[in-house]
NUKOL-90466 format. One record per residue (C-alpha): x, y, z; chain; residue number from 1. Coordinates in steps of 0.02 Angstrom, whole numbers. Layout:
east:X	north:Y	up:Z	cadena:A	num:NUM
...
***
This chain:
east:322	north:-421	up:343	cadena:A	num:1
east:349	north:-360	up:162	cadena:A	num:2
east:302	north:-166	up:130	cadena:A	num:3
east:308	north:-41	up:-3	cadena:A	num:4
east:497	north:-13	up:72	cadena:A	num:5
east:558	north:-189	up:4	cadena:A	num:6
east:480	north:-131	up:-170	cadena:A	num:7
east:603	north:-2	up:-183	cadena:A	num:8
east:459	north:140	up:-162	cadena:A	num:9
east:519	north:328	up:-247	cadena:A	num:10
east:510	north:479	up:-159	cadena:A	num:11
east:376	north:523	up:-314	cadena:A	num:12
east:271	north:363	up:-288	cadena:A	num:13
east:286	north:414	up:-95	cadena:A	num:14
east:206	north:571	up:-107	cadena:A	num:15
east:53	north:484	up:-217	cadena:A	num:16
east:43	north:347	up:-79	cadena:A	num:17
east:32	north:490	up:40	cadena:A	num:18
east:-116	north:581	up:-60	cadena:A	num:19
east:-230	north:430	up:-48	cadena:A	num:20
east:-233	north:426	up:142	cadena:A	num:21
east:-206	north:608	up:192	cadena:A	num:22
east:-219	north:551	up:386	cadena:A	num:23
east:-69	north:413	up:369	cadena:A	num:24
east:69	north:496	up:303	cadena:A	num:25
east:214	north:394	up:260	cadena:A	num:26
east:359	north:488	up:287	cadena:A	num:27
east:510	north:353	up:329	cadena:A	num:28
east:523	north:173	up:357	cadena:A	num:29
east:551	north:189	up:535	cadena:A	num:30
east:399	north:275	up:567	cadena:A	num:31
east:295	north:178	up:432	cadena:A	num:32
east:352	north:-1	up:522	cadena:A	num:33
east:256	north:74	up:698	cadena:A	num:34
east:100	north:84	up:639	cadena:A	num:35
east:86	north:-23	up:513	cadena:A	num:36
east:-8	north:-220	up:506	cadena:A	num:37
east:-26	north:-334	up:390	cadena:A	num:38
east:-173	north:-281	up:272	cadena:A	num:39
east:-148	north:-94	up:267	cadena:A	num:40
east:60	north:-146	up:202	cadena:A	num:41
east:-6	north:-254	up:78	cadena:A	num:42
east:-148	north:-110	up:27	cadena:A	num:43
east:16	north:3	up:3	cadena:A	num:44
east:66	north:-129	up:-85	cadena:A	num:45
east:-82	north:-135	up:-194	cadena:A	num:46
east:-79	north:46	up:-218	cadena:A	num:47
east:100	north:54	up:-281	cadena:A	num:48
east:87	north:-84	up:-404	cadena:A	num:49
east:-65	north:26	up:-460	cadena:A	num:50
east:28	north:158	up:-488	cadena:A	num:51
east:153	north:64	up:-587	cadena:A	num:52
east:34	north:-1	up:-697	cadena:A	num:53
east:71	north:-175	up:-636	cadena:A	num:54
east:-121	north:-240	up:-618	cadena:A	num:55
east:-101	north:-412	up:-609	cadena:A	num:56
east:41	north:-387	up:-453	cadena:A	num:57
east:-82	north:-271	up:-375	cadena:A	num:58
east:-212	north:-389	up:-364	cadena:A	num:59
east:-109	north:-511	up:-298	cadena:A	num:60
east:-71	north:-387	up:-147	cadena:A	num:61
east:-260	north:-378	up:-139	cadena:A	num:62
east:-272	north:-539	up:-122	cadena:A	num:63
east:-180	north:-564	up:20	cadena:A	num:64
east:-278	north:-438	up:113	cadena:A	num:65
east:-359	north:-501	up:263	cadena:A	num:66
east:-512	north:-399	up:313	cadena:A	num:67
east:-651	north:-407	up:202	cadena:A	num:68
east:-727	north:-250	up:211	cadena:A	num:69
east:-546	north:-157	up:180	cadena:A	num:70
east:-533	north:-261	up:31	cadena:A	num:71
east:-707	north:-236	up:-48	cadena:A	num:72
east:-666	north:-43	up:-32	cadena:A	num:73
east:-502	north:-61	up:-108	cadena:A	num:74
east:-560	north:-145	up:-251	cadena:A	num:75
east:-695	north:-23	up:-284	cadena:A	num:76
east:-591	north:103	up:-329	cadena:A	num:77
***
């Protein structure tokens, strides 16, 4: 599964990932690959591109997300 670890995530864009979702903190790739599935990687996914200022990679991350209630709230942000 592809995460915000294969996107070569910064400690910086780390601790912004982390501010979005106070209750999942994402502190190493060990522990993110535990509790992680397949729509909430490709949210972080989302998120990052975001933050990059890379919309139209974002939304291709959104895309790919699964459940549609996650995705309408992602979106509406």
């Amino acid at each position: 599964m592809e995460t915000i670890f294969d996107h070569n995530v910064t400690g910086v864009e780390l601790e912004v990932l982390n501010s979005f979702i106070p209750s999942r903190l994402i502190r190493s790739k060990e522990k993110y690959m535990v509790n992680i599935d397949r729509d909430k990687s490709n949210a972080d996914l989302y998120h990052l591109y975001m933050l990059r200022g890379e919309n139209n990679k974002a939304e291709l991350y959104l895309k790919k997300i699964k459940d549609p209630e996650y995705k309408y709230i992602l979106s509406s942000f």
